[in-house]
C-alpha positions in Angstrom: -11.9 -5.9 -16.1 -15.3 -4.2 -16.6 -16.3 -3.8 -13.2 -13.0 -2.3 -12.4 -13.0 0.2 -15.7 -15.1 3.2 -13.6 -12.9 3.1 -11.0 -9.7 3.2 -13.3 -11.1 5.9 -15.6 -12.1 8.0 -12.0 -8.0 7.8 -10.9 -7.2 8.4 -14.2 -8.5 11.9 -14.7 -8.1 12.3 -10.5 -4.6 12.3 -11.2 -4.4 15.0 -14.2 -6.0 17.0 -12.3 -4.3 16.6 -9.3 -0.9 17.4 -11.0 -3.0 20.6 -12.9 -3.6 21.7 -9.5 -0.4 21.5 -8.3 -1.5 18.9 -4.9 0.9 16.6 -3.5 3.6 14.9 -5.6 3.2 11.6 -3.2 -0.4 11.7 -3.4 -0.1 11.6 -7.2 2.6 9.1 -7.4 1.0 6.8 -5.2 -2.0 6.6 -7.2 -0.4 6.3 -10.3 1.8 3.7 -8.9 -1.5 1.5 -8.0 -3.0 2.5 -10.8 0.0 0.6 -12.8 0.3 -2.4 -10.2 -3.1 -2.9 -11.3 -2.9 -2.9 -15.0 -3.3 0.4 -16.2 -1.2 0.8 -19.3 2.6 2.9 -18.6 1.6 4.8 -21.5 -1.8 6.1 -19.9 0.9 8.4 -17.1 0.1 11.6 -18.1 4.3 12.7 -19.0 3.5 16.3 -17.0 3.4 13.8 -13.8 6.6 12.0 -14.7 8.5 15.3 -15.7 7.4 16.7 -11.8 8.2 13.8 -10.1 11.9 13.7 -11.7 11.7 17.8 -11.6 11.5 17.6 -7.9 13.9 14.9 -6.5 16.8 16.9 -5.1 20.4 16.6 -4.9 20.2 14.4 -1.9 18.1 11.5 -3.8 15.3 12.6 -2.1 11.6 14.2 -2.2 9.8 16.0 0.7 10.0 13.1 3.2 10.9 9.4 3.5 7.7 8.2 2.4 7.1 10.3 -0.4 10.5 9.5 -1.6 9.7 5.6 -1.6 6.6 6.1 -3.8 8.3 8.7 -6.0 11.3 6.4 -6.4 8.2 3.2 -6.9 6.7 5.1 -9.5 9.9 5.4 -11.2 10.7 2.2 -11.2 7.2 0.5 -12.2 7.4 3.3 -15.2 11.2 1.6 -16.6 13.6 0.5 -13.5 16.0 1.1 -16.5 16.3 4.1 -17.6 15.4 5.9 -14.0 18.0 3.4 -12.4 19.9 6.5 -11.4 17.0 8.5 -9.6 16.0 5.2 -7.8 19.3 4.3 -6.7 19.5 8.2 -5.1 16.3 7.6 -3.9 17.2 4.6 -1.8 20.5 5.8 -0.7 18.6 8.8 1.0 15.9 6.4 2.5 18.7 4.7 4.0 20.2 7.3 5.4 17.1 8.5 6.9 17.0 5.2 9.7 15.7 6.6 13.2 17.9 5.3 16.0 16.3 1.7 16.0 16.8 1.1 12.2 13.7 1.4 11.0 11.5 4.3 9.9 9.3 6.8 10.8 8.2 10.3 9.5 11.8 11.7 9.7 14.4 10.3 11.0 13.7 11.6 14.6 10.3 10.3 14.4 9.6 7.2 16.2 9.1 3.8 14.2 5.9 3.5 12.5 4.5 0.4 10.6 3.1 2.1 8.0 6.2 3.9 6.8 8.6 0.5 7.4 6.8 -1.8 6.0 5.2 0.0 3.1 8.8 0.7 2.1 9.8 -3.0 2.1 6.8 -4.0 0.2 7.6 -1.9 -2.5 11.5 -2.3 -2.7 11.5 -5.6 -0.7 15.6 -5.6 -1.7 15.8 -3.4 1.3 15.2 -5.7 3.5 18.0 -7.6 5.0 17.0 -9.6 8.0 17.7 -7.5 10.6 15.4 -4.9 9.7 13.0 -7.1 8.9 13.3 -8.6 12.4 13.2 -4.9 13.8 10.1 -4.9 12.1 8.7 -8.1 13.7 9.5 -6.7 16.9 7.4 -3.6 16.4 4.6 -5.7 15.3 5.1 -7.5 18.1 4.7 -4.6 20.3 2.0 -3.1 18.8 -0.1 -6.9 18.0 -3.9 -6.3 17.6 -3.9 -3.0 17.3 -5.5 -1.8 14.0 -6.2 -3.9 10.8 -4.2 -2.2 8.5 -0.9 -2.2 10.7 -1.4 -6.2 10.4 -2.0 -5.9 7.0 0.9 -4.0 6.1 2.9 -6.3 8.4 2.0 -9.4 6.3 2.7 -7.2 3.1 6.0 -6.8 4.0 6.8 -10.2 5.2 5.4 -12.1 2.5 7.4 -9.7 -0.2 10.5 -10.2 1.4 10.0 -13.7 1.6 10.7 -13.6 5.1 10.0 -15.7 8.0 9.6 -14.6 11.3 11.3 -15.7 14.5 7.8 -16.5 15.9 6.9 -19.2 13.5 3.2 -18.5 14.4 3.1 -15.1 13.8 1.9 -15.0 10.3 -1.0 -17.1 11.2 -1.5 -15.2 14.8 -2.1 -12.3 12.4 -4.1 -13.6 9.9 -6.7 -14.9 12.3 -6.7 -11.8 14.6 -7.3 -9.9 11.1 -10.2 -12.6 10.3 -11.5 -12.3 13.9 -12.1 -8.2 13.0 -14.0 -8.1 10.1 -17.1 -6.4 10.4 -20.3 -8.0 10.0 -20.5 -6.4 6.6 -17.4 -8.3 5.4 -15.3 -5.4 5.5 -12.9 -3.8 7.8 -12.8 -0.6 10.2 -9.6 0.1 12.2 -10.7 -2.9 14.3 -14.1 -4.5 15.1 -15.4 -2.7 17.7 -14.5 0.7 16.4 -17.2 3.4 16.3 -16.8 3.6 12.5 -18.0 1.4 9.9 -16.3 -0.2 7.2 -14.1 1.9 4.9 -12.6 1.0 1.6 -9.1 1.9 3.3 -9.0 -0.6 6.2 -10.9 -3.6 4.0 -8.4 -3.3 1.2 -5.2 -3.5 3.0 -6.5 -5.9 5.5 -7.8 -8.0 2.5 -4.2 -7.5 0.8 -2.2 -8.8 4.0 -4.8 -12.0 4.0 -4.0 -12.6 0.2 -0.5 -12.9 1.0 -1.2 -15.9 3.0 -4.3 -17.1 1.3 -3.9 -20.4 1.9 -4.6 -20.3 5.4 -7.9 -18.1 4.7 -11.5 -19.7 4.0 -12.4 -18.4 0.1 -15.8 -16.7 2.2 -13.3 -14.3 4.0 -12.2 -13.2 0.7 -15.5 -13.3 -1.5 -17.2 -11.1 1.0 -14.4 -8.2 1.4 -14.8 -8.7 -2.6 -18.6 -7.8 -2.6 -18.0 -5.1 -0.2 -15.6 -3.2 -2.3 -18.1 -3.6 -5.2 -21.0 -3.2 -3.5 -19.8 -0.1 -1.7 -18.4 2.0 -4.9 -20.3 5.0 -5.4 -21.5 5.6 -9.2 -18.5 7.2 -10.6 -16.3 4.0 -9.5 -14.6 5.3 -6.1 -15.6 4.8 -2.1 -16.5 7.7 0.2 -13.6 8.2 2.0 -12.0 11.2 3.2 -8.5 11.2 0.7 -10.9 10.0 -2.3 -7.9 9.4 -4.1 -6.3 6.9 -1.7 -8.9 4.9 -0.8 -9.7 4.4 -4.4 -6.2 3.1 -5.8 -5.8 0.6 -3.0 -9.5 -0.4 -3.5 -9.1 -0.8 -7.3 -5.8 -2.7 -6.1 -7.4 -5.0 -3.8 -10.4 -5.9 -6.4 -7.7 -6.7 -9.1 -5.7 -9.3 -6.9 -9.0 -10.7 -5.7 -10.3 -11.0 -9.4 -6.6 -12.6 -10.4 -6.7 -15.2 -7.9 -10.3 -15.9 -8.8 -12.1 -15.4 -5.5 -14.4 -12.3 -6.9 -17.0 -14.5 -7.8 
């Protein structure tokens, strides 16, 4: 837990001062959300942020857009699914009703389907996902296969928390090796190998993330060296240059706390 204490204390006070200025409830939430996921205490939430984020759901169950809703409504629920069961079932009841014309999601509800969107939502509230969506969403994969790392990553997020099993028996693996096929030569990730930027904490987290879902069918090297990446690539106060400092940092932090629990940080 040491090596992952600067980059914890960094989102920490990013986040207080984030909701001092006012900046985007999502981009708060979000943080605080991975912030929790990887072991920060509920009690360590500043109660300003948790007073906002219930302050500002409206009468619909909703917040400004579909994704800011599902990591308002996640935050909610890693805080005490309890005793915000309300907001969160308002919160999923908008989501819902906010399905673009192929029954998955986008931006808005006219927006086209997007990856990140769909299957961000079903990682985080994975009862959403009946099997129809959830084949919707292997189709869209499907169309948009090799594309960028952390689409694929995201893909396998979803899949694995839904416990689902696509049509295409191989796809899992197709993915998993296409992911492992685009690493850079550093051990991290950029949109995909050939693209005319480096490694960024972004791309090699959630890439990493989808491969841990399926870790069985990844060599331990894939995993050690995204690990000494993240580490080796922290700047002194414990986060990544990135351009949204704050997101690349939670899902970093994120990343190097699953790949410490399953033991492959060494």
């Amino acid at each position: 837990m040491n090596i992952l204490l600067p980059t914890i204390m960094s989102l920490r006070n990013m986040i207080a001062e984030m909701n001092r200025k006012h900046l985007d409830l999502k981009r708060i939430s979000k943080t605080a959300s991975l912030l929790l996921l990887s072991g920060l205490s509920r009690n360590s939430i500043p109660p300003a942020i948790i007073q906002r984020c219930l302050k500002e759901q409206q009468q619909d169950g909703g917040w400004v857009s579909i994704a800011d809703t599902a990591w308002n409504a996640y935050f909610l629920k890693l805080l005490d699914p309890l005793q915000y069961k309300e907001n969160i079932e308002k919160a999923l009841h908008y989501i819902i009703s906010r399905q673009n014309d192929t029954g998955l999601w986008g931006r808005s509800k006219r927006d086209v389907s997007r990856i990140p969107v769909t299957a961000v939502l079903f990682f985080l509230f994975p009862e959403m996902a009946d099997s129809e969506t959830l084949h919707r969403l292997e189709k869209l994969w499907l169309s948009e296969k090799n594309s960028l790392t952390y689409k694929a990553g995201y893909t396998l997020m979803a899949f694995k928390a839904a416990g689902f099993q696509p049509l295409d028996k191989f796809l899992t693996a197709d993915a998993a090796r296409w992911l492992m096929d685009n690493r850079q030569e550093d051990g991290g990730f950029a949109p995909w190998k050939d693209h005319p930027v480096s490694s960024d904490v972004f791309c090699t987290s959630i890439a990493t993330l989808g491969l841990l879902q399926y870790k069985e069918a990844v060599p331990e090297a894939v995993f050690r060296q995204a690990y000494h990446w993240l580490v080796e690539n922290r700047l002194p106060g414990g986060i990544w240059p990135y351009h949204e400092i704050e997101d690349g940092a939670s899902w970093g932090l994120y990343a190097l706390t699953q790949l410490t629990g399953a033991g492959l940080d060494e």
